[in-house]
C-alpha positions as CSV (number, residue, x, y, z in Angstrom):
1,X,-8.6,-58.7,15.3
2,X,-9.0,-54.9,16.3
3,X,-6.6,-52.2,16.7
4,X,-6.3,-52.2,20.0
5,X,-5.3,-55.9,20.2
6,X,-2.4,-55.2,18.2
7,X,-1.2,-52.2,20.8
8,X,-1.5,-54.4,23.5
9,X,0.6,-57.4,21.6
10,X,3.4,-54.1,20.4
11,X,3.4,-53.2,24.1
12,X,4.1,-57.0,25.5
13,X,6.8,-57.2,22.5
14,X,8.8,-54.3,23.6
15,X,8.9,-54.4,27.3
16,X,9.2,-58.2,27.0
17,X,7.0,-59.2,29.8
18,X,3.3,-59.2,30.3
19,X,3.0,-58.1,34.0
20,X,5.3,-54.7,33.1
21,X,3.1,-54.1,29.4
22,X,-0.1,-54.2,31.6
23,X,0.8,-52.2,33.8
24,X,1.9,-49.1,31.4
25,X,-1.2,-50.1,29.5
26,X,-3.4,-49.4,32.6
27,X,-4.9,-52.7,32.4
28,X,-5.2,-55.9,34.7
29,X,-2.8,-58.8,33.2
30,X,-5.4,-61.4,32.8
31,X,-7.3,-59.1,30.5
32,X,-4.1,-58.7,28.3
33,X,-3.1,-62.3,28.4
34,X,-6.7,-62.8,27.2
35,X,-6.1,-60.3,24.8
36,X,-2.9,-62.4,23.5
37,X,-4.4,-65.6,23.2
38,X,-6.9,-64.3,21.8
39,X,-5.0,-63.4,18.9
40,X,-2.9,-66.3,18.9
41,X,-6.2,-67.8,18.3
42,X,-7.5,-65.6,15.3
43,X,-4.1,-66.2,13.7
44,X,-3.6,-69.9,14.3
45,X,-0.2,-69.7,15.4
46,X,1.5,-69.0,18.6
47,X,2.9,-65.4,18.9
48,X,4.6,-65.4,22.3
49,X,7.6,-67.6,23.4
50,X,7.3,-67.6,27.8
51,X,10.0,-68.3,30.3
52,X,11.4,-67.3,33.8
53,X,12.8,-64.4,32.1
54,X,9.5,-63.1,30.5
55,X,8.2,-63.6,27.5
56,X,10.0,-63.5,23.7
57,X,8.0,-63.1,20.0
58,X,8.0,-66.6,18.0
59,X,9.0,-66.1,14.7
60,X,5.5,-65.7,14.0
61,X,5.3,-62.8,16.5
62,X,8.3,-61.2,15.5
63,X,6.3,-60.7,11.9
64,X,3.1,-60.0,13.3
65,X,5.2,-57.1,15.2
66,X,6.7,-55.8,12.2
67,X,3.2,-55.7,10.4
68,X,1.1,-54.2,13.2
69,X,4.0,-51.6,13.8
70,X,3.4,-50.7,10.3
71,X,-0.4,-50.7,10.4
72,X,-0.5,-48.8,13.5
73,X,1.4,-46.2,11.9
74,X,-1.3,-46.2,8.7
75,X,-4.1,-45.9,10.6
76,X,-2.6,-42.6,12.7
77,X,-1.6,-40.9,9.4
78,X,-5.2,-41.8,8.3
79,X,-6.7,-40.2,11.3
80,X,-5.0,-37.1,10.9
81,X,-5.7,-36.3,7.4
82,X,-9.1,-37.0,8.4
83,X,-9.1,-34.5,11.2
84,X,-6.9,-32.1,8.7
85,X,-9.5,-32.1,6.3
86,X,-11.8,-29.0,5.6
87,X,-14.4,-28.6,8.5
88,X,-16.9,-26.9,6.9
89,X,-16.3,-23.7,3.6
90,X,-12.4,-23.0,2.9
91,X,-11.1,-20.2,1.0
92,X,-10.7,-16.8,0.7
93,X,-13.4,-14.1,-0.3
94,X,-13.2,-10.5,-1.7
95,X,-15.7,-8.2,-1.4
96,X,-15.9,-4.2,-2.9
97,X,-18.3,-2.3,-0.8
98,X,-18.4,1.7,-1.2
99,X,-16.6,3.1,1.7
100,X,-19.3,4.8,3.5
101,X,-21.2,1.4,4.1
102,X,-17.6,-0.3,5.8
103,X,-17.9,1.2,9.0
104,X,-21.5,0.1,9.3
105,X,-21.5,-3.6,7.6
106,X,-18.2,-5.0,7.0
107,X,-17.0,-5.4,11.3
108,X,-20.3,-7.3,12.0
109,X,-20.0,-9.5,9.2
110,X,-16.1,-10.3,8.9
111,X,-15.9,-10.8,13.1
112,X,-18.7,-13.1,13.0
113,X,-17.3,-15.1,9.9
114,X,-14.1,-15.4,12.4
115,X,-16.0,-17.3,14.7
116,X,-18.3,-19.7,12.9
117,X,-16.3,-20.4,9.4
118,X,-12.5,-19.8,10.3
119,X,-11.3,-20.7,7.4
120,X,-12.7,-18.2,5.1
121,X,-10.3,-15.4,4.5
122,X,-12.0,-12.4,4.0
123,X,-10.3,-9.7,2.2
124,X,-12.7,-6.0,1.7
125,X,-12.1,-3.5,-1.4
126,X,-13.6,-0.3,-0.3
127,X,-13.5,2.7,-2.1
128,X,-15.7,5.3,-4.6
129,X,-18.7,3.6,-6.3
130,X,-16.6,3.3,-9.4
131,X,-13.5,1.5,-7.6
132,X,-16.1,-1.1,-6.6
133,X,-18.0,-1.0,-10.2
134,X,-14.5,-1.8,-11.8
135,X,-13.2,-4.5,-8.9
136,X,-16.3,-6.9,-9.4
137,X,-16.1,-6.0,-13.7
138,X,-12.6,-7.1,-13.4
139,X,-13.0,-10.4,-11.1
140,X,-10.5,-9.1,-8.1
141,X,-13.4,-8.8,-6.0
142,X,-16.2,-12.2,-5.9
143,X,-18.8,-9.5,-4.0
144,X,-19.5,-6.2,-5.1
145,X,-22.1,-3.5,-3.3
146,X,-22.9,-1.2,-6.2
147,X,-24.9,2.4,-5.4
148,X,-27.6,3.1,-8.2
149,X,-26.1,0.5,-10.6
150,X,-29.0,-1.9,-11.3
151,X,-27.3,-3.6,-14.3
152,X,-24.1,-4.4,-15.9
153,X,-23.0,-6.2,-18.1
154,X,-21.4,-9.5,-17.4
155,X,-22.6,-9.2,-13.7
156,X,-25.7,-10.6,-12.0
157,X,-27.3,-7.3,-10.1
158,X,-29.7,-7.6,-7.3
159,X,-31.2,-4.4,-5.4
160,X,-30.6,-4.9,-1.8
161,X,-31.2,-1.8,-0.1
162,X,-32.5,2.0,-0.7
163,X,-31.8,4.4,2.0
164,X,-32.6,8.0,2.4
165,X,-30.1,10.9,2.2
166,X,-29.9,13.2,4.9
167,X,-28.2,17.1,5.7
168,X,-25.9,17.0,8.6
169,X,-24.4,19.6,10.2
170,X,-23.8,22.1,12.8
171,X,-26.5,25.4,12.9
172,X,-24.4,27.5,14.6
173,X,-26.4,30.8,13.6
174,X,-29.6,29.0,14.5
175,X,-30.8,29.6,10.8
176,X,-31.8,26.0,10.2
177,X,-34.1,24.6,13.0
178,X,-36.8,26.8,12.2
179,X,-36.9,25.5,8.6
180,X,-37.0,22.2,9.7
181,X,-40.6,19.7,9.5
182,X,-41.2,17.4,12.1
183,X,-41.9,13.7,11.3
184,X,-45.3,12.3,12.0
185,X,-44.9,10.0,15.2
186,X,-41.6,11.2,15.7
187,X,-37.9,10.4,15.0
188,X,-36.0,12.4,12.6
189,X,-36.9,16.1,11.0
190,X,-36.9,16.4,7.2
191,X,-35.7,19.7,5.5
192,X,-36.9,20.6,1.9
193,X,-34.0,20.2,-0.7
194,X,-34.8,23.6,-1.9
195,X,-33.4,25.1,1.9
196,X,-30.8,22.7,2.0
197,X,-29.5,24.1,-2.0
198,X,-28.9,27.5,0.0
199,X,-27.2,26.5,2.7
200,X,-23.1,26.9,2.9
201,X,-22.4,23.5,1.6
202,X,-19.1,21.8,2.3
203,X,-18.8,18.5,-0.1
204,X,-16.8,16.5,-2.1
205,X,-15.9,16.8,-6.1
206,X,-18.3,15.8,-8.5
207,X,-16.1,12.0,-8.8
208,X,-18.2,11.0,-5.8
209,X,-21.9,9.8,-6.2
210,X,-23.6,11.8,-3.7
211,X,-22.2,15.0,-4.9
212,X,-23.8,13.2,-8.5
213,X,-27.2,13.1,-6.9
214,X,-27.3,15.8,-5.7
215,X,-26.2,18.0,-8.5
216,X,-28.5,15.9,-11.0
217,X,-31.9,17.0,-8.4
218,X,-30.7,20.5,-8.0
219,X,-30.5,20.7,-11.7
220,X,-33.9,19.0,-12.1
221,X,-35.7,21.4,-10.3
222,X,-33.5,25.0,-11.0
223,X,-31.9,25.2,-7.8
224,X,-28.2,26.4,-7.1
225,X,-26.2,24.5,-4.6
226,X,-24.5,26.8,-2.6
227,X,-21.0,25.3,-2.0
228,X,-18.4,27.2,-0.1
229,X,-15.8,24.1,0.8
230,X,-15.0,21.1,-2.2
231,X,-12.6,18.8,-0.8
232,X,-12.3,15.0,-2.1
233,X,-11.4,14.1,1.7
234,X,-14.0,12.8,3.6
235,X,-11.8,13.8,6.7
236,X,-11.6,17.0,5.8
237,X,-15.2,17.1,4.7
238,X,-16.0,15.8,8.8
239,X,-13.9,18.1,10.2
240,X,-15.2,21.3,8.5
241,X,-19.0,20.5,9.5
242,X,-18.1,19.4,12.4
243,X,-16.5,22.6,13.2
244,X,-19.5,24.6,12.1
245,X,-17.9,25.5,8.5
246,X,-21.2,24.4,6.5
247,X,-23.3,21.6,6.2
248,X,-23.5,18.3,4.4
249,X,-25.3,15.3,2.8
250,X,-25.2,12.4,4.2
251,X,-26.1,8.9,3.6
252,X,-28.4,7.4,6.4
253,X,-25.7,4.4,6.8
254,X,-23.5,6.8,8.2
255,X,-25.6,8.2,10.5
256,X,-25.0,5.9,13.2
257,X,-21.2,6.7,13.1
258,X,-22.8,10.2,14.7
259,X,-21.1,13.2,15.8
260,X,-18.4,12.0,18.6
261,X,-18.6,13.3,22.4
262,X,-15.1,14.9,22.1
263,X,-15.9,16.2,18.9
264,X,-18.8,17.7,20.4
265,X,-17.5,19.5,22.8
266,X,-14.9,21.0,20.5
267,X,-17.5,22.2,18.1
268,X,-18.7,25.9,18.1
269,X,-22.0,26.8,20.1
270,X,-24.9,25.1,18.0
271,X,-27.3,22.7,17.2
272,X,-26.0,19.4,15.6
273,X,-29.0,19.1,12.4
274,X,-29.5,15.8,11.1
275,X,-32.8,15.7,8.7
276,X,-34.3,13.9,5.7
277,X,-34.0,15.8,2.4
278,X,-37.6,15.9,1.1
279,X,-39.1,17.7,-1.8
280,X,-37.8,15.9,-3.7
281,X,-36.6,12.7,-1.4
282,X,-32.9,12.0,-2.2
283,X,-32.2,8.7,-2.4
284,X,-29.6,5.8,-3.2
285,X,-29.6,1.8,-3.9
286,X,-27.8,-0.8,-3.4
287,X,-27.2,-3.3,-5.6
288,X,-25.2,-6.6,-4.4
289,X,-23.4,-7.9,-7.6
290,X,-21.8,-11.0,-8.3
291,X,-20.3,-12.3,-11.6
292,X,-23.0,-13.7,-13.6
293,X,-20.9,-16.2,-15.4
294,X,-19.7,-18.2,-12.4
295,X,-21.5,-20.0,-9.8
296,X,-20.4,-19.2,-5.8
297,X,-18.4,-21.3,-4.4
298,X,-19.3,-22.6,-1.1
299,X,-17.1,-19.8,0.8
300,X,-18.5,-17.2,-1.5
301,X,-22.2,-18.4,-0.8
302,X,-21.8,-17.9,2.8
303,X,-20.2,-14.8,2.9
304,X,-23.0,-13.5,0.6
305,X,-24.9,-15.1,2.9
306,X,-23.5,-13.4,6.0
307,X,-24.1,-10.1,4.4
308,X,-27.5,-10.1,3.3
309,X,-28.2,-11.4,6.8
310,X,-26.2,-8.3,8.6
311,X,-27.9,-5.7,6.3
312,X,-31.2,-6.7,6.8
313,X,-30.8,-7.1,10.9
314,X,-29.3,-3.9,11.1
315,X,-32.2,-2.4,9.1
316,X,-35.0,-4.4,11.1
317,X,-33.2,-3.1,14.2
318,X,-33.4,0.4,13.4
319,X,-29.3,0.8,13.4
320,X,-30.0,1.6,9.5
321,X,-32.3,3.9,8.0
322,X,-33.2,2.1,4.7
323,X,-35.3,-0.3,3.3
324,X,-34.7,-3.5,2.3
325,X,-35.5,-4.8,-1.1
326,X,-34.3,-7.9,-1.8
327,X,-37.1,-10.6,-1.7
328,X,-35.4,-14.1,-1.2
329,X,-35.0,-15.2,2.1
330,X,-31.6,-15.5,4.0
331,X,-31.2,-18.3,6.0
């Protein structure tokens, strides 16, 4: 006895006559009269009563209708919680990322997450280094991307990345390009830290961990920074070098944001400067951070998965200045 069987027998029952169930079943009568006896076989008893009129369940029938109705039913409701069930990860994922890497990282990896796990919900924390440190410590985020924190406690730290830290700006006096050192083979210029000190500086308060770095080297090596613009904004920030008003530092995962075209052209007469600090290098890491007490879920794992992968492609490809430090492999 099969399923389909018992459709055609439900069918015959209903319309009360073999030639009409046959032909809304799309098949040839003698195929469902076969179909009939052939149940009226497995069953031992007879099922269908036939006269001028059409055909009529026996008692036996009219129970074997009642049963397969009810079967029928079963075995649909059982399909769809099969095909309701979880297709692959399910959940949702928080990650804290510092907010200069979002532009850069998180679009790539939560667009592609949309199209091959759509059921992960993907929620992003981004904000100073600290904002991030404290998310992951307190468990509203299940990823963290931590800048030069390569331990805490309570949370399983792993260096992903180091990149280089670079002075953007505008040289509208044309003061800066001669001090600038070309690199061997090409690409970028690098500027030594101790030119960049004296430049007009426009950057952000001391909460923020570039303006940290680079107030711990200057103090290393007895150099003044000389800041004429302190604004927490990084809006502001971009529109005052843009506009010529001083220069910057810059992580090398924003410098593929660039300067824009209309932004450009609004700018005063200049050179746009882009160069690697050197002498000393100034430099940052990432750390990606989970909670070392729990295990990932499967959604977590792939979405840690996902971003490992992203951050090493865009390094390989060149769209990120850094270097990659994390040894295992992503799949």
């Amino acid at each position: 006895m099969d399923l389909r069987a018992l459709r055609y027998f439900i069918a015959v029952v209903e319309v009360g006559s073999l030639s009409r169930a046959a032909h809304s079943l799309y098949v040839a009568q003698p195929a469902l009269t076969a179909q009939i006896k052939k149940l009226e076989a497995e069953l031992g008893a007879q099922l269908l009563e036939r006269s001028h009129a059409g055909v009529a369940p026996t008692p036996a029938g009219t129970q074997l209708y009642q049963d397969a109705r009810r079967l029928l039913s079963d075995a649909e409701a059982m399909g769809e919680r099969i095909r309701r069930l979880p297709q692959g990860p399910e959940g949702s994922v928080t990650i804290a990322v510092p907010f200069l890497l979002t532009t850069l990282l998180l679009g790539p990896v939560i667009a592609e997450l949309a199209q091959t796990h759509p059921r992960i919900r993907i929620f992003v924390l981004d904000g100073l280094s600290l904002a991030v440190q404290k998310a992951v410590l307190e468990r509203r985020a299940d990823i963290g991307i931590l800048v030069d924190t390569p331990s805490l406690p309570g949370l399983a730290c792993q260096p992903m990345a180091q990149e280089d830290i670079f002075l953007t700006g505008l040289d509208r006096d044309a003061a800066v390009a001669p001090l600038l050192q070309a690199a061997a083979g090409g690409g970028l210029p690098s500027l030594a830290f101790g030119h960049a000190c004296r430049l007009p500086l426009v950057l952000q308060s001391r909460r923020f961990a570039i303006r940290q770095s680079v107030e711990a080297a200057a103090e290393q090596h007895g150099l003044r920074l000389n800041i004429v613009h302190e604004h927490d904004s990084v809006r502001v920030i971009r529109s005052l070098y843009y506009c010529g008003a001083g220069f910057t530092f810059s992580p090398a995962c924003t410098l593929a944001e660039g300067l824009p075209a209309q932004r450009q052209q609004a700018a005063a007469p200049g050179q746009w400067i882009v160069a690697r600090i050197v002498d000393p290098a100034l430099q940052r890491r990432y750390h990606l951070t989970t909670q070392a007490s729990r295990a990932d879920d499967a959604a977590t794992a792939v979405v840690r998965q996902c971003l490992l992968a992203h951050a090493r492609s865009l390094i390989a490809g060149g769209q990120w200045q850094a270097r990659w430090l994390m040894d295992q492999a992503i799949n």
